[in-house]
N, C-alpha and C positions, 0 to 999 in steps of 0.2 A: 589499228582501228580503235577509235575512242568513240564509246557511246555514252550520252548523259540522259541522266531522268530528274527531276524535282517532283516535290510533292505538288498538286495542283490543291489550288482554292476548293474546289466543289468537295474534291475528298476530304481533305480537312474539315468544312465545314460538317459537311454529311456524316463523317464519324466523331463529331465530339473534339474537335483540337482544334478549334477555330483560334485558340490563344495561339496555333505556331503558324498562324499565315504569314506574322512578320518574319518567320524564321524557318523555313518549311527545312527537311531533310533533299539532302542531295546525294544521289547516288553515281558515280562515274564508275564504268568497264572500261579500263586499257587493255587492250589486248598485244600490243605491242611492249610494254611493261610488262603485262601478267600481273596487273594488283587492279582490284575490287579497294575501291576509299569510298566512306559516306561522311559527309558534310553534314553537319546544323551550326549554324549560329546560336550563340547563347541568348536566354530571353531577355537576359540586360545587356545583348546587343554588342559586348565588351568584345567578346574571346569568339573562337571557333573549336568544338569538338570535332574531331577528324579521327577516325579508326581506317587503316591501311591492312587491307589481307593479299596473301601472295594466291594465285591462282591452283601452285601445285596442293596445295595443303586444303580446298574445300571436299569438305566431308557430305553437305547436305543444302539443296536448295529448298527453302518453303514456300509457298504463296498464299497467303491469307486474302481471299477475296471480297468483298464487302458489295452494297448495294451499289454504290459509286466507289471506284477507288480499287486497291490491292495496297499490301505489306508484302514487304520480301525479305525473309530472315535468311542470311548465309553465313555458314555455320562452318567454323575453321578447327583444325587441332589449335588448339590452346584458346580459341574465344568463337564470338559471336557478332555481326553486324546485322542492325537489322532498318532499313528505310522504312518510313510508314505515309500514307496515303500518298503512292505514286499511281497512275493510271495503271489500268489492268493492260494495258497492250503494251506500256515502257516495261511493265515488270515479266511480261510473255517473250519480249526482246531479248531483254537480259538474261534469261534462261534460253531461250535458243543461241545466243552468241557463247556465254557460256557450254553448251554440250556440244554445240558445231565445232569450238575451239578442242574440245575435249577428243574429239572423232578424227579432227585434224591431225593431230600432235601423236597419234598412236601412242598411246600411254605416259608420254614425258610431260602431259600436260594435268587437266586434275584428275588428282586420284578420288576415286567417289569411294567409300566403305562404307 
């Protein structure tokens, strides 16, 4: 299963990043992979920033909820990925498919500490 999110306009705007509407963050769950990757386009539009996390290795999910919008920082051994103004129900998604995989997998899947 592959689930995707982007940042929406309204979020953006509503918290103060109206500069990344050309460039919003993108977040995709494979679950068939087991890797967590978050996408932004550079603001000169050039390059793409992409961080790749394996699913056994997250340590901690956050969700920062705002007045429109959510952040979702996951939090790996050795780093950090964090999307910001996705909708609050893409980012409630991604944490239920996230711990439903987790419940699935009887412990070969992520380890939480």
């Amino acid at each position: 299963m592959r689930f995707e999110a982007t940042s929406t306009e309204a979020a953006l705007a509503a918290n103060g990043k109206i500069i990344h509407s050309a460039t919003p963050w993108h977040l995709i769950v494979d679950t068939d992979e087991e890797t967590i990757t978050v996408r932004k386009r550079n603001l000169s539009l050039i390059g793409v920033d992409e961080d790749i996390l394996s699913f056994r290795f997250i340590r901690r999910i956050r969700i920062d909820q705002h007045l429109i919008g959510a952040d979702i920082e996951i939090r790996a051994v050795g780093g950090t990925v964090t999307a910001y103004c996705l909708s609050k129900s893409d980012c409630k998604r991604i944490k239920q498919i996230l711990m439903r995989y987790n419940s699935e997998r009887c412990g070969s899947g992520i380890i939480f500490s």
